[in-house]
MARBA-3410 file (N, C-alpha, C, O; in Angstrom, 1 decimal):
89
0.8,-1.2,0.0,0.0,0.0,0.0,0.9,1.3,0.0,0.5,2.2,-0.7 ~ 1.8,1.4,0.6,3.3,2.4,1.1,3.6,2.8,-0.3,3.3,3.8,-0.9 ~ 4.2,1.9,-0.9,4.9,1.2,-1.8,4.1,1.9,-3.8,4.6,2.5,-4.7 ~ 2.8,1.2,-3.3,1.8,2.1,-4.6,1.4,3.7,-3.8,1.1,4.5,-4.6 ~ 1.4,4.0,-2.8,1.4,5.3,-2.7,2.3,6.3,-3.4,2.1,7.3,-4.0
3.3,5.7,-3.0,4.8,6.6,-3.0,5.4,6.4,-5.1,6.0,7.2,-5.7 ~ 4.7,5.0,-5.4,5.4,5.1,-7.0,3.8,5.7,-7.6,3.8,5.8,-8.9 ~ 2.8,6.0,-7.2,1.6,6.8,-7.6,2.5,8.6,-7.8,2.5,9.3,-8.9 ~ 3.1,9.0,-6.7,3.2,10.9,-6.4,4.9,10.8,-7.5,5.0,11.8,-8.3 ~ 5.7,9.9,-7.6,6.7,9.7,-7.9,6.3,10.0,-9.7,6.7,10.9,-10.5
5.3,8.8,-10.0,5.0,9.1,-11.7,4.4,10.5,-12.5,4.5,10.8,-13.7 ~ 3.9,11.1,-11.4,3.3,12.6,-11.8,4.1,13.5,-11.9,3.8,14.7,-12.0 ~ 5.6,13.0,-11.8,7.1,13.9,-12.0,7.9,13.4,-13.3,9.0,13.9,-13.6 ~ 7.3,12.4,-14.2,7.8,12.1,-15.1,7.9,12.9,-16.1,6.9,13.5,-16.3 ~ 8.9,13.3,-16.9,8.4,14.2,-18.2,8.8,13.4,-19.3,9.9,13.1,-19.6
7.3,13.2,-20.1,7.5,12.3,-21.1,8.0,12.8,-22.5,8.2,12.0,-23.4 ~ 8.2,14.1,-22.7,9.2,14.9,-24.1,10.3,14.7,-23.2,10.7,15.8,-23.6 ~ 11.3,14.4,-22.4,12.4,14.1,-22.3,12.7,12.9,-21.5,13.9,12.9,-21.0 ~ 11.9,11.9,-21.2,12.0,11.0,-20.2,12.9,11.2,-19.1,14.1,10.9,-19.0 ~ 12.3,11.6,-18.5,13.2,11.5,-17.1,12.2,12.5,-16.1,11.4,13.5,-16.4
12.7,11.6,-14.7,11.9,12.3,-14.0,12.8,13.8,-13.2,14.0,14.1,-13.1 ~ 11.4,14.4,-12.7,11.8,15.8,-12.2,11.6,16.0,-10.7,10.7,15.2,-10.2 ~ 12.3,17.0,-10.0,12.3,17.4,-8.6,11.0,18.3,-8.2,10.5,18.4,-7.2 ~ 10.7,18.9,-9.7,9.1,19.4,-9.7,8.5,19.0,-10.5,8.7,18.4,-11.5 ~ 7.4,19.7,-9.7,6.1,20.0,-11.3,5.0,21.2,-10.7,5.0,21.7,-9.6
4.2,21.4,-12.0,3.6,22.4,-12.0,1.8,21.7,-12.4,1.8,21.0,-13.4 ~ 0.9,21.9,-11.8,-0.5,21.5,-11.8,-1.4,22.2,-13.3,-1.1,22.9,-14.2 ~ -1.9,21.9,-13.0,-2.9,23.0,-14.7,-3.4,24.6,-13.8,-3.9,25.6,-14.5 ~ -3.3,24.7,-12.6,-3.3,26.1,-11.9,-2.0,27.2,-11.7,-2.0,28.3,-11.2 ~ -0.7,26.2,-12.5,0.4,26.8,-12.2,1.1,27.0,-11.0,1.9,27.8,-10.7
0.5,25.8,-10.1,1.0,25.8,-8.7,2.3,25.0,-8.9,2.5,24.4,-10.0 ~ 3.2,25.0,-8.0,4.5,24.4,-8.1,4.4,23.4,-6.9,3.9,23.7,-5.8 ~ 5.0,22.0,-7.1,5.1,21.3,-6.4,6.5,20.4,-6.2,7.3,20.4,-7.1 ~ 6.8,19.7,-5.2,8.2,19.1,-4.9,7.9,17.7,-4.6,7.1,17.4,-3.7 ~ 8.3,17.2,-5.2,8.1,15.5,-5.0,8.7,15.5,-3.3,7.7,15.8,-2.6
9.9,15.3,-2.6,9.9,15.3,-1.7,8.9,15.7,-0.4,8.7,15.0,0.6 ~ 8.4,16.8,-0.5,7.9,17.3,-0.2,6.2,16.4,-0.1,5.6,16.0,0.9 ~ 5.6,16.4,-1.5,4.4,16.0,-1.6,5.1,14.5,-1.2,4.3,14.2,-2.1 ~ 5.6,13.5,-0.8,5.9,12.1,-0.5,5.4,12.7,1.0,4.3,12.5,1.6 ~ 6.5,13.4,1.5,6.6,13.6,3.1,5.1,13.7,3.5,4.8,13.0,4.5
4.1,14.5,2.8,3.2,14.7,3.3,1.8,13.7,3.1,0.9,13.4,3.9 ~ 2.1,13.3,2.2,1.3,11.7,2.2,1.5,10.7,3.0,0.7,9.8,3.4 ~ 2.5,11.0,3.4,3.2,9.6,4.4,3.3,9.6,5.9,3.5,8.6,6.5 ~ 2.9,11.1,6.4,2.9,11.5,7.5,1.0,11.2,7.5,0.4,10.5,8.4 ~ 0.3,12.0,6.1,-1.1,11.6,6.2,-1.6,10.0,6.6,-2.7,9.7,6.9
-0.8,9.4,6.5,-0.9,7.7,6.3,-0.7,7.6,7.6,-1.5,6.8,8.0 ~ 0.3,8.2,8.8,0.7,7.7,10.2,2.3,6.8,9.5,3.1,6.4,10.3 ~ 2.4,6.7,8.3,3.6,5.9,7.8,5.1,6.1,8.8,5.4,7.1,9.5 ~ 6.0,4.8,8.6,7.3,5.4,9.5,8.2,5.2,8.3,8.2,4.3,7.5 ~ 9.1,6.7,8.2,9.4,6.4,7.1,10.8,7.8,7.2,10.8,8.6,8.1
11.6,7.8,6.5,12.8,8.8,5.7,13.1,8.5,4.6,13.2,7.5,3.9 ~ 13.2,9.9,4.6,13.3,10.5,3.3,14.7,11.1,3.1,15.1,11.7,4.2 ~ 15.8,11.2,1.9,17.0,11.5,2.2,17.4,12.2,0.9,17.8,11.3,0.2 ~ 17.4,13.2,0.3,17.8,14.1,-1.1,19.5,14.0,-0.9,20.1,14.2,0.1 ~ 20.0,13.8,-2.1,21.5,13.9,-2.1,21.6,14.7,-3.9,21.0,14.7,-4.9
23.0,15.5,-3.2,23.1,16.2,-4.6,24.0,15.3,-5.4,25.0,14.8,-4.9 ~ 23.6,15.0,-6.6,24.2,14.0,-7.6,25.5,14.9,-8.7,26.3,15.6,-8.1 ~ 25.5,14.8,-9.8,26.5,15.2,-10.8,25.7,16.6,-11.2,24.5,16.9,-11.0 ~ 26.9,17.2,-11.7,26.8,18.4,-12.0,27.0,18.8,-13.4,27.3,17.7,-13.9 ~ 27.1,19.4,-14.1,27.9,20.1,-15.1,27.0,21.0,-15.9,25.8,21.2,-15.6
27.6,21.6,-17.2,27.1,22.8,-17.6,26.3,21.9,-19.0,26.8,21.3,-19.9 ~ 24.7,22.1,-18.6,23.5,21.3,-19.4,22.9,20.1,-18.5,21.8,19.8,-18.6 ~ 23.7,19.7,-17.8,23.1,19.1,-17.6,23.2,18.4,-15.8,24.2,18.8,-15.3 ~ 22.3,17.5,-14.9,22.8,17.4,-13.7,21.7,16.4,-13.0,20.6,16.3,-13.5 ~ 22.0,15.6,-12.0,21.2,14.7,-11.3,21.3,14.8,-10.1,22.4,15.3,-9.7
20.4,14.5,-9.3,20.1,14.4,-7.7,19.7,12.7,-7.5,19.6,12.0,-8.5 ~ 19.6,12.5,-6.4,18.9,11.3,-6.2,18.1,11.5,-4.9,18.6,12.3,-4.1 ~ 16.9,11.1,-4.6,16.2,10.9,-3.2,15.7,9.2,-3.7,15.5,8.4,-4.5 ~ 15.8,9.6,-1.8,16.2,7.7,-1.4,14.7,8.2,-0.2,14.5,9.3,0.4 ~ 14.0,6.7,-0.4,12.7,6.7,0.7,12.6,5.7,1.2,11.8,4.9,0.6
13.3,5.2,2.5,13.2,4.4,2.9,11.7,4.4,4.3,11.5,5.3,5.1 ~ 10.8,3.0,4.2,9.3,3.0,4.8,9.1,2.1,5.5,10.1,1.4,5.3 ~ 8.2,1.6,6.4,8.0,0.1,6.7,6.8,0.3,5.7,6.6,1.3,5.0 ~ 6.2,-0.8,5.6,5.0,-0.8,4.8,4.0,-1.6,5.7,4.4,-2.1,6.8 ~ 3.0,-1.8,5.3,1.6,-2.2,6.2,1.7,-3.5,7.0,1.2,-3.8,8.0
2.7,-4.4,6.2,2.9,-5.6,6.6,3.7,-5.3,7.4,3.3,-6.1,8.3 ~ 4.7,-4.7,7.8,5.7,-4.7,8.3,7.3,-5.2,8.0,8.3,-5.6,8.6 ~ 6.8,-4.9,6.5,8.2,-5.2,6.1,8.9,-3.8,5.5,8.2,-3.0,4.9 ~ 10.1,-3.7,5.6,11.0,-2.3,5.0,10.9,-2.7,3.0,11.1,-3.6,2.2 ~ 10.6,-1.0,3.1,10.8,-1.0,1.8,11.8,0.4,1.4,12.1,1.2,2.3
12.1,0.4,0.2,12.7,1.2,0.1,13.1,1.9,-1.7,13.9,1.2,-2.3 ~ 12.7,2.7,-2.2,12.7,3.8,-3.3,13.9,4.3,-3.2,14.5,4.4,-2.2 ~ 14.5,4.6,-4.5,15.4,5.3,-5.0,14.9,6.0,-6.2,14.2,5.4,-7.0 ~ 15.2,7.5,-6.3,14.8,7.9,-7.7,16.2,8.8,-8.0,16.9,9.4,-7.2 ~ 16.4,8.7,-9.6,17.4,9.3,-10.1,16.5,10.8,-10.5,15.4,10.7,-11.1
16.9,11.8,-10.1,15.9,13.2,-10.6,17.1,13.6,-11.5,18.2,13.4,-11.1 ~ 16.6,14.2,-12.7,17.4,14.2,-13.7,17.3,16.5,-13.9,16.2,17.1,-14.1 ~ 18.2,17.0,-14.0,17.8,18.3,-14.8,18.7,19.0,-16.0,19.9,19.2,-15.9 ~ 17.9,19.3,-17.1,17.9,19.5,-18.0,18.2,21.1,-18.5,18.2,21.4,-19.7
END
């Protein structure tokens, strides 16, 4: 349940003209949103036990990556754990 939560908020950062996912996104209101952020807050809405860990990845000029790591128990009580490569362009 943890697990399809978290890869549900995770897919709505995909961008499909350049595949790769993003650190944001923007709503059809032009509101701005943060994956980290929107996970934490689902997850806390759930009572979930869980961290969340953003690390700064590669750098250079065009192009650069981050990674967040989400590690959860899940309902059963087993650990799970996400990795996303965030990509920017």
């Amino acid at each position: 349940m943890i697990r399809k939560l978290i890869g549900e908020i995770i897919e709505k950062y995909y961008r499909d003209e350049e595949e790769y996912y993003s650190s944001y996104r923007y709503d059809e209101d032009d509101n701005e949103f943060e994956m980290k952020d929107e996970i934490e807050k689902a997850l806390t809405e759930k009572g979930a036990t869980f961290q969340i860990e953003f690390e700064n990845g590669f750098d250079s000029a065009g192009y650069g990556n981050d990674f967040l790591a989400i590690a959860y128990i899940e309902t059963d009580g087993s650990l799970g754990l996400k990795t996303v490569l965030l990509e920017i362009m």
